[in-house]
N, C-alpha and C positions, 0 to 999 in steps of 0.2 A: 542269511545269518546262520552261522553253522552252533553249533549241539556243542554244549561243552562236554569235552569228556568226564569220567569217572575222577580222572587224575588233576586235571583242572578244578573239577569241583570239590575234592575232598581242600586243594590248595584254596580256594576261598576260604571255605568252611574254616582253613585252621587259622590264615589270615584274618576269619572276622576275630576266631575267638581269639587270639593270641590281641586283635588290639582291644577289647571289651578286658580283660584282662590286665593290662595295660595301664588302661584309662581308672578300672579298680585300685591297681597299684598308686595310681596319682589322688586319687578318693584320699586315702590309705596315707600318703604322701602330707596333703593337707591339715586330713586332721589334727596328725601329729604333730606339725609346724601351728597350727590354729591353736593347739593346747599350749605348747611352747610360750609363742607369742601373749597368750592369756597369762601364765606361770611369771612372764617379766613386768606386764603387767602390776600386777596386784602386787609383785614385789615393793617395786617403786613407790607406786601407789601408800604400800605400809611403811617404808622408809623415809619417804621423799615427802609424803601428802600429795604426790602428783605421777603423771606418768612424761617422762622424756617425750619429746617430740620426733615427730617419724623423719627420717632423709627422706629429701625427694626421692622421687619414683625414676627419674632417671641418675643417678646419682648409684641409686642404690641396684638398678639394673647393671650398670658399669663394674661396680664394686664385689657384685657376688656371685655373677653369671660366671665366670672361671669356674668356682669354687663346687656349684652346683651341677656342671658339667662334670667336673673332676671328679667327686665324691658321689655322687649318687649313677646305678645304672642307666646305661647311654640313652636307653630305650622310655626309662621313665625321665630324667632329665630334661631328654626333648618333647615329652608330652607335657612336663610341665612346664618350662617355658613357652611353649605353642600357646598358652590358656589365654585367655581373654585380661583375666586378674594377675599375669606373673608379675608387673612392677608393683603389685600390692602386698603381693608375696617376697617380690626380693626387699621390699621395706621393711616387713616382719623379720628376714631373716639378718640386714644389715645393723635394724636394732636390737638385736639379740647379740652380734657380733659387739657390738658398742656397751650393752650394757654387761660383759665380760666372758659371756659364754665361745667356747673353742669352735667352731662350726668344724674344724679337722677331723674334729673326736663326734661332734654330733650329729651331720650329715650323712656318713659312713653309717651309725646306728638306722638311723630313720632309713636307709636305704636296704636295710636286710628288711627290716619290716615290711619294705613294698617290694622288695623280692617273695619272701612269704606269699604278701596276698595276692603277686601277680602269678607265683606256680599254682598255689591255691584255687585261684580262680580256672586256670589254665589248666590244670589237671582237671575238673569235675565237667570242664567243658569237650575235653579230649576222650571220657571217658575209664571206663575204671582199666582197660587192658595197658594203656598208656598212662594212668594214672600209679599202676606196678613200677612202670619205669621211670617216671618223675619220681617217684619214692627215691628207687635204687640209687639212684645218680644222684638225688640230695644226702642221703647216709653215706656214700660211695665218695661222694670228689666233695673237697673243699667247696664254701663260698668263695667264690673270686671270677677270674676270669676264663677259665676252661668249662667250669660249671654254665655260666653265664652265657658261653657261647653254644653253649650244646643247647639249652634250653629256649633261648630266644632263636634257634635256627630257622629258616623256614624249612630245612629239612630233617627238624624233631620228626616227625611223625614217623619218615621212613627209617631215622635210626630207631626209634621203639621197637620197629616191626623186626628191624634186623638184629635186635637183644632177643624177642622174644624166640626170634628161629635160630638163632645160639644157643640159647638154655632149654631147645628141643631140643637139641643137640647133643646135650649134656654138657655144653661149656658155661664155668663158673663167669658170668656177665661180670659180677663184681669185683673179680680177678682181673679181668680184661681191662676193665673200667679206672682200676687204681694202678696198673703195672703202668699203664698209658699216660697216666695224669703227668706227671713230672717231663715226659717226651713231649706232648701236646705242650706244655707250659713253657717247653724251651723254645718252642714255634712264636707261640705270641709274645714272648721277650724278644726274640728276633725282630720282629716286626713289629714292636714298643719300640724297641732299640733305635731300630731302623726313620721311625717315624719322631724322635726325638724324645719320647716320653718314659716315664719311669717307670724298672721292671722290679718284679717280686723274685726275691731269692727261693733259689727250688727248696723242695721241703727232703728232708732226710729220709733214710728209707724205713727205720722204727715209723717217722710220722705219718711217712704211706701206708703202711701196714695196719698200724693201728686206730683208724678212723673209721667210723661207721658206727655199729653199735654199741662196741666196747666204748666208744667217746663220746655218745650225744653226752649234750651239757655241761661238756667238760671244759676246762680252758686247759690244750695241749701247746705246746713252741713248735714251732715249724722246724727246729733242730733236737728232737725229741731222740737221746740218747741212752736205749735201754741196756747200752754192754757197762756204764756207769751206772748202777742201782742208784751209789748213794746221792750222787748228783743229780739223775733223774726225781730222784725222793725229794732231797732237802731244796736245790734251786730250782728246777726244772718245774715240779708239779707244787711246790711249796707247802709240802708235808714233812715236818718236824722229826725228829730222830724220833723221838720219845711218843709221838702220836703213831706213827710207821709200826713200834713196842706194840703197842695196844689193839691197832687193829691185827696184829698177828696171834694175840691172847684173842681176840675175839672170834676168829679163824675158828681157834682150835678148840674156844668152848662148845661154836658150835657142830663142832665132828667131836663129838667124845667118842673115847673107842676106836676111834678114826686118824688118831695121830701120823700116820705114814701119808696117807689124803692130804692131810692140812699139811705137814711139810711140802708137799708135792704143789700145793697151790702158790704158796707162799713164795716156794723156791721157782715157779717159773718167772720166765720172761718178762711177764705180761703182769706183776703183780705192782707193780709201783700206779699202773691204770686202776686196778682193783681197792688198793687204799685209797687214792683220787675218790672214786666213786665214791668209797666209806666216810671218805671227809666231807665230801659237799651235801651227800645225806643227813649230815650232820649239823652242817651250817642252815639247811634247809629244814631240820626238827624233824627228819624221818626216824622211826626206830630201826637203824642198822643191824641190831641182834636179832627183831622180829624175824627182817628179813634173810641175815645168814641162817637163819635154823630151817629157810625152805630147802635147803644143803642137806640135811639128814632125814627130811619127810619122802621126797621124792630123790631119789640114789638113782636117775635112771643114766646117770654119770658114769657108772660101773660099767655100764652096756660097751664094748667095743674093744680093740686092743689095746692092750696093759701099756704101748709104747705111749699111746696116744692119751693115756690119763690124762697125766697134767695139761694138756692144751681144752679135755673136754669137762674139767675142775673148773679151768680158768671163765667158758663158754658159761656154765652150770652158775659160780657167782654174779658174774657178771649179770645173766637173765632175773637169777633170783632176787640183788640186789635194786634192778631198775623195773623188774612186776611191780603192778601198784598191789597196797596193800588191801586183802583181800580175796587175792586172784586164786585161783586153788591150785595148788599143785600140777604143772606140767604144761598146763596150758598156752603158755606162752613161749616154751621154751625154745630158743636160738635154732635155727635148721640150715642158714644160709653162713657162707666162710665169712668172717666181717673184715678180708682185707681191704682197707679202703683208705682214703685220707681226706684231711680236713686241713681248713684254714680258716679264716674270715676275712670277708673284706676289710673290716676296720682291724687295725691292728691293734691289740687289745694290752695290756697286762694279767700278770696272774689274778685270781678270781683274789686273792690271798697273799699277804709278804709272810713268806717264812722267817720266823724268828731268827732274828742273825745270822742269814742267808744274804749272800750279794746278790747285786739286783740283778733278776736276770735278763734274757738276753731279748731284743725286741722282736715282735711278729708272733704275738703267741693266739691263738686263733680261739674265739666261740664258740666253739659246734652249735648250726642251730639256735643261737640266743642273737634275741636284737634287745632293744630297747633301750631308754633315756637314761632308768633311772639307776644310777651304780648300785654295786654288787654291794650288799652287808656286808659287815663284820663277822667271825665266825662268835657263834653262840654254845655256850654248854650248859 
């Protein structure tokens, strides 16, 4: 019996953790579906005085085995049909279907959440040098399927090792990582294509760009058009003429004295993301002035060439706006380029209809949010 090498055994190692991880994401998977199924429950239950009766178990295997294939990743899909209980599961999930719930809209949810917990698990087991580059490549590329295929590779390990002797290098990984995304993505629509299944329209190149940190949390479109302000404003991000007014007074209250700065923010690129943020801080009940005034405590903005102001304004709101609050001054501040891009699996709507805005256009992406329960209403 011969010795496993160094290289065979790190590929165990990542094969156990990658399925422990996995089998998490299916934990992850159930709960969520067990809550579900409780929520239709007690519905009924309060409607009705009763609960509907379950489809058989093979009925209901027949009926939603597509769906769960389709919607949920390959890797946790096939773990959870594997299980002992899946016709007990596809019974919860066919009377959720019956009692009027979308499974199009809600399976795609529950399926970012056990992506979540299976990188989550998968990075702490991989360790923290590899858990740098699970970071990067989740801020960096959409949820979907370039993401998906990097991550669940069996040969993650040796791309981390080949990011980090890039960025010895001095090459921006993140750069690499989003210039790519859209070439990679026309590979696997080839090969959707090819294999009869249906592909995602590539994403624009503002939406490459601007993903990563400038957009956790954001809901961006996959056709995210910044040479259009007012359309990226009013349809695109579904920010109001007159609200757009206001966060740009807000700008400027907090740069007093600083009036040349605040037009210079205002007027970049990149600022129709920055009122985004302002708004959803908003609906969210953060104090957005608290945190534009860490804009004029820490000025370390000034530092570099006068060409490069306005892009290191835009870096400077941006960190100040998503610091939690509290943080002191500088601590957090941006150091890596954020060109990158996002989508999401489940194709989503705006977080928001703008006010007599047409509707816009479909595939508008999550960054980073999963879950059941829709978005609120905006609050003032």
């Amino acid at each position: 019996m011969t010795t496993p090498t160094p290289e065979e055994r790190a590929g165990e190692a990542f094969a156990e953790s990658a399925a422990e991880a996995v089998q998490t994401a299916v934990m992850a998977t159930r709960l969520v579906m067990a809550i579900a199924d409780a929520a239709r429950r007690h519905q009924q239950r309060k409607q009705k005085g009763k609960e509907d009766d379950l489809p058989s178990a093979e009925e209901a295997v027949d009926k939603v085995g597509e769906a769960v294939q389709r919607l949920l990743p390959y890797d946790v899909s096939t773990a959870l049909m594997g299980e002992a209980d899946w016709p007990q599961l596809a019974q919860q999930l066919l009377a959720l279907r019956r009692a009027g719930v979308d499974l199009d809209q809600v399976l795609p949810r529950i399926g970012e959440i056990a992506v979540d917990v299976r990188d989550q698990v998968a990075a702490k087991a991989e360790g923290a040098a590899t858990d740098q580059w699970v970071r990067a490549v989740r801020e960096t590329l959409p949820a979907g399927p370039v993401r998906e295929a990097i991550l669940t590779s069996p040969a993650w390990p040796e791309m981390a090792a080949t990011m980090a002797r890039l960025e010895e290098r001095g090459v921006n990984v993140r750069e690499v990582l989003a210039a790519a995304h859209n070439e990679v993505l026309t590979v696997d629509q080839a090969v959707a294509k090819a294999l009869g299944a249906a592909t995602e329209p590539a994403m624009s190149r503002d939406a490459q760009l601007s993903y990563g940190p400038l957009t956790i949390g954001l809901d961006i479109p996959r056709d995210l058009d910044l040479n259009d302000r007012e359309r990226a404003l009013h349809k695109q991000l579904a920010i109001h003429p007159s609200e757009n007014v206001r966060y740009v007074r807000m700008v400027r209250e907090a740069l007093p004295g600083r009036e040349r700065e605040a037009d210079l923010l205002v007027a970049s690129r990149q600022w129709p993301l920055i009122a985004a943020r302002m708004d959803r801080m908003e609906r969210d009940r953060k104090p957005v002035a608290d945190h534009l005034a860490r804009l004029a405590k820490d000025t370390s903005w000034q530092e570099g060439p006068s060409t490069q102001l306005g892009a290191r304004l835009v870096q400077a709101a941006s960190d100040a706006l998503r610091r939690p609050a509290g943080d002191a001054p500088g601590e957090s501040r941006v150091t890596v380029n954020t060109a990158a891009a996002r989508s999401s699996s489940p194709s989503m709507g705006p977080t928001k209809a703008a006010k007599g805005a047409a509707p816009t256009t479909p595939g508008v992406a999550a960054h980073r949010e999963a879950g059941l329960t829709p978005k609120s209403g905006k609050t003032r």
